[in-house]
N, C-alpha and C positions, 0 to 999 in steps of 0.2 A: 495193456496186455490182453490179448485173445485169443478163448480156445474155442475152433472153428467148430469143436463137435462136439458130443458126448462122447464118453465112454463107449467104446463099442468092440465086439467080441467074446470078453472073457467079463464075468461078475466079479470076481474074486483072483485077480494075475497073484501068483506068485514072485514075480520079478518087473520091474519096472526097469526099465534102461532109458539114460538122458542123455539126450541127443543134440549139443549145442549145434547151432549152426550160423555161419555168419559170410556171406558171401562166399557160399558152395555147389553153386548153379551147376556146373560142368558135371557133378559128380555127386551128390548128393543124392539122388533119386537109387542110384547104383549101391552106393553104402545101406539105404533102406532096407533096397533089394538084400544085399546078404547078410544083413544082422537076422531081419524075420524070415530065410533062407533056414539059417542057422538055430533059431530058437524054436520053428515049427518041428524042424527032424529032432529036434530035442526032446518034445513031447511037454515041456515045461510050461504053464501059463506064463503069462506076460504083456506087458504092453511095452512101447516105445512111443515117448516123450519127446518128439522132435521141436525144439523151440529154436524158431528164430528169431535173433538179436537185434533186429532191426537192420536185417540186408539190406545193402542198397544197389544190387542184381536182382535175379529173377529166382533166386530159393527159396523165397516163401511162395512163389505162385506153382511153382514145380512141384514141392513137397502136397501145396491142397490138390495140386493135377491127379496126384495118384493116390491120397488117402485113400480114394474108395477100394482100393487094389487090395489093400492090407487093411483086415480087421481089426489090426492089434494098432495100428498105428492113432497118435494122437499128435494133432500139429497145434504147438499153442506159440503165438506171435507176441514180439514184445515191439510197444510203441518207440522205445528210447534204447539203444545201445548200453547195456548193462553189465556184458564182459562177462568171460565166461566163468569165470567164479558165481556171479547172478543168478547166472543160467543153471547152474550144478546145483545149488543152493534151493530156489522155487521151485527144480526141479525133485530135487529129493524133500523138498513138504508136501510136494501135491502127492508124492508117489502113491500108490495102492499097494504096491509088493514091499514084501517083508525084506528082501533082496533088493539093492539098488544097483546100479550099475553105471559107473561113469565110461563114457569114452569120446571120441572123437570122428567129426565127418569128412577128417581131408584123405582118409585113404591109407592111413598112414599103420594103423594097430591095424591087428589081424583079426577084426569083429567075428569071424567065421570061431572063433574061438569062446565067446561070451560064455557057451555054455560049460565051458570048462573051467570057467574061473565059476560060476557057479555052480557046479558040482563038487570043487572043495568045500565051501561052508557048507551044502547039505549032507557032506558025508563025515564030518567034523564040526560037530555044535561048540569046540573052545576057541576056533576059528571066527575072527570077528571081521577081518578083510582081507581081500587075497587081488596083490598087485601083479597086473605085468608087465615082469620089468626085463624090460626092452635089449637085445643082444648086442645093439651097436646105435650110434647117433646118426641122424642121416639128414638131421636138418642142414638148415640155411648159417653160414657164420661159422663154421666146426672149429675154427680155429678158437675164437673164441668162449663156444658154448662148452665144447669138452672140456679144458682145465676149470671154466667159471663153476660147471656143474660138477664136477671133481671136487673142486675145494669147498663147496657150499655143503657137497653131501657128509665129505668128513667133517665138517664143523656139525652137521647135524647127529652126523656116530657117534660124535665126543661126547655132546652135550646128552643124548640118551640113551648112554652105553649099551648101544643095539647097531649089530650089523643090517646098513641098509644098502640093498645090490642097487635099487633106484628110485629115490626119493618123489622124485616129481614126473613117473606116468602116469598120461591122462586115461591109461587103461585101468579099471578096478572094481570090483564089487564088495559089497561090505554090506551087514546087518543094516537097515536103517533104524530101529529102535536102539540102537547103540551109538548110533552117527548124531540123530538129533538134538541130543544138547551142544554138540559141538558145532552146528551149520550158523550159527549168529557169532561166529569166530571166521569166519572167511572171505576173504578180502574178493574184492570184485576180479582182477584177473588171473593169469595162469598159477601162481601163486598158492592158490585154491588146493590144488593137490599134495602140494607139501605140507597145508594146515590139516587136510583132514589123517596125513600118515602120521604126521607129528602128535598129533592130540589125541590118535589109537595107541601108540607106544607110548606117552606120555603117560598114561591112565591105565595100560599095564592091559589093553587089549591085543589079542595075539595079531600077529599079522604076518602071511604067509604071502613069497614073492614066486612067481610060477615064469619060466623065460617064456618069453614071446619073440617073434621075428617083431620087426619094425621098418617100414618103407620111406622111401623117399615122399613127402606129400604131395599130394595134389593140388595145385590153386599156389595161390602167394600165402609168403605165413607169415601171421601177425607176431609173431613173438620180435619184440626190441634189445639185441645185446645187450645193452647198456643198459635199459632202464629195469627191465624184467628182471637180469642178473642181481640187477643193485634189491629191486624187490624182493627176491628168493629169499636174501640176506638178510632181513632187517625181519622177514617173515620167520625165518627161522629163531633168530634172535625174539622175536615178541613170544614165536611160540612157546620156548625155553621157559623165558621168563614170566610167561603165564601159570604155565604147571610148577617152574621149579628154579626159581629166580638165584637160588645160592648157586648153583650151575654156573651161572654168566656171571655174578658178580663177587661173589666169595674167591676164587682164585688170582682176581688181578687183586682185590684186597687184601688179600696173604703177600704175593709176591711186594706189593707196594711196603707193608709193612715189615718186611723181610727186608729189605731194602733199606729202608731209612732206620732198621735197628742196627744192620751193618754199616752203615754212615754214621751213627752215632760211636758208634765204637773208635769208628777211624778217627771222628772228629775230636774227640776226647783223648786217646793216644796223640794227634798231630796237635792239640792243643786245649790242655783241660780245662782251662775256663770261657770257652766258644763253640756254642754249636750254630754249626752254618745254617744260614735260612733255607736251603734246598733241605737240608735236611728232615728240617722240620714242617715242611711242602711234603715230601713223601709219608711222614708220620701222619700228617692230617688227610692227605687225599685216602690213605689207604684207610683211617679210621671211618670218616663218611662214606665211602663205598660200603665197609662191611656193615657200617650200621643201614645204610640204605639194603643192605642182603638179608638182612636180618628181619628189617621190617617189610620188606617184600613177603620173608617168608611167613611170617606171621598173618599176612591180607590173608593170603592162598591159604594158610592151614584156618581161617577165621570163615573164609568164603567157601569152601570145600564142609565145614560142619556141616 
């Protein structure tokens, strides 16, 4: 990984913004364009973080073509394909602003906007991130992504009894002294942005979702139905059971247990000296669940002292 320059512009940005980038040749250079468009009439210090992930087009030679254009801009290269979780990640430890700002380079969020997701946290200090979440879906797959993404966000409401309008935009700004004990929780790709809303709610930091428009992208998109949906899932599950393990596992161990006490009863009325072995499969699967819930929650309240 390398960063072509130093620091240049501003001593001290108030806002850092991370800039993933990964085969955005076409359009990239124009996204720069309007974010630092947008953050100069703002009056806000700041830099932009542009790293690229190991394009294998011409975005990395594009983005050094016009650093010199933009004072605020920083392009830092990654040797190896890292996935944009990676990229969001080193991008918010290197940051210098108190403010981070994740988003997107295919076109897609309304970057002209940045400055209004951060002007919520500075006009509200209980304010820890402010998402935006997005008016309609306009990707690739709709058939697929809308129910997948439907059902993955209410499994996310259930589990942290909080209405969320959109779990996983790559558009958002949040404190970074609040974000970084949670950045060594972030899996490498898109993923990335449901850990870090999950783990503000989880932890009882407020979080404020502001609509945005959302565009059709630019370029081809990397996101995989199949595989990403199944990740969302299992993301959202780790996360649950990171913070708060009785969530996921104390409810199937009630019902299980509920179950095989109502079997018990039956089995004793239809025959009072046999209890059928299903029965006593439901008795035992729901005991080792609850004791595994139990002791889950004991780590988390042992690791959290």
């Amino acid at each position: 990984m390398t960063d072509s320059s130093p620091a240049r512009g501003t001593d001290d940005p108030r806002v850092t913004i991370v800039l993933p980038c990964y085969n955005e040749q076409d359009h990239v250079v124009a996204e720069v364009e309007r974010i630092c468009a947008a953050m100069d009439a703002s009056g806000h210090s700041y830099e932009l973080l542009a790293v690229d992930d190991a394009s294998t087009d011409d975005t990395l030679a594009r983005l050094r073509s016009v650093e010199s254009r933009f004072p605020h801009l920083r392009v830092v290269a990654f040797a190896t394909n890292g996935g944009a979780g990676t990229v969001r990640r080193i991008g918010t430890q290197r940051a210098r602003g108190e403010i981070v700002v994740w988003t997107d380079a295919d076109m897609s969020y309304p970057n002209e906007r940045i400055p209004d997701l951060v002007e919520v946290l500075l006009a509200d200090d209980t304010v820890d991130q402010v998402v935006g979440a997005r008016d309609q879906e306009m990707g690739s797959h709709r058939f697929l992504r809308v129910p997948a993404k439907w059902l993955i966000r209410k499994l996310a409401e259930k589990l942290t009894n909080t209405r969320i309008p959109d779990l996983n935009s790559g558009m958002r700004a949040f404190r970074r002294e609040v974000a970084l004990p949670y950045l060594r929780l972030l899996p490498p790709g898109f993923s990335c942005v449901t850990t870090i809303t999950l783990a503000f709610l989880s932890n009882q930091h407020a979080v404020r979702y502001e609509p945005v428009s959302y565009a059709r992208r630019s370029g081809r998109s990397k996101f995989h139905p199949v595989r990403d949906a199944y990740g969302y899932i299992l993301q959202v599950l780790r996360m649950v059971m990171y913070f708060n393990p009785l969530k996921v596992l104390m409810p199937p161990a009630l019902w299980l247990l509920g179950i095989g006490a109502l079997k018990v009863v039956y089995d004793v009325v239809t025959d009072p000296v046999y209890i059928r072995n299903n029965t006593i499969m439901l008795l035992m699967a729901g005991l080792m669940i609850g004791s595994m819930a139990l002791l889950a929650d004991l780590i988390v309240r042992s690791r959290d002292a």
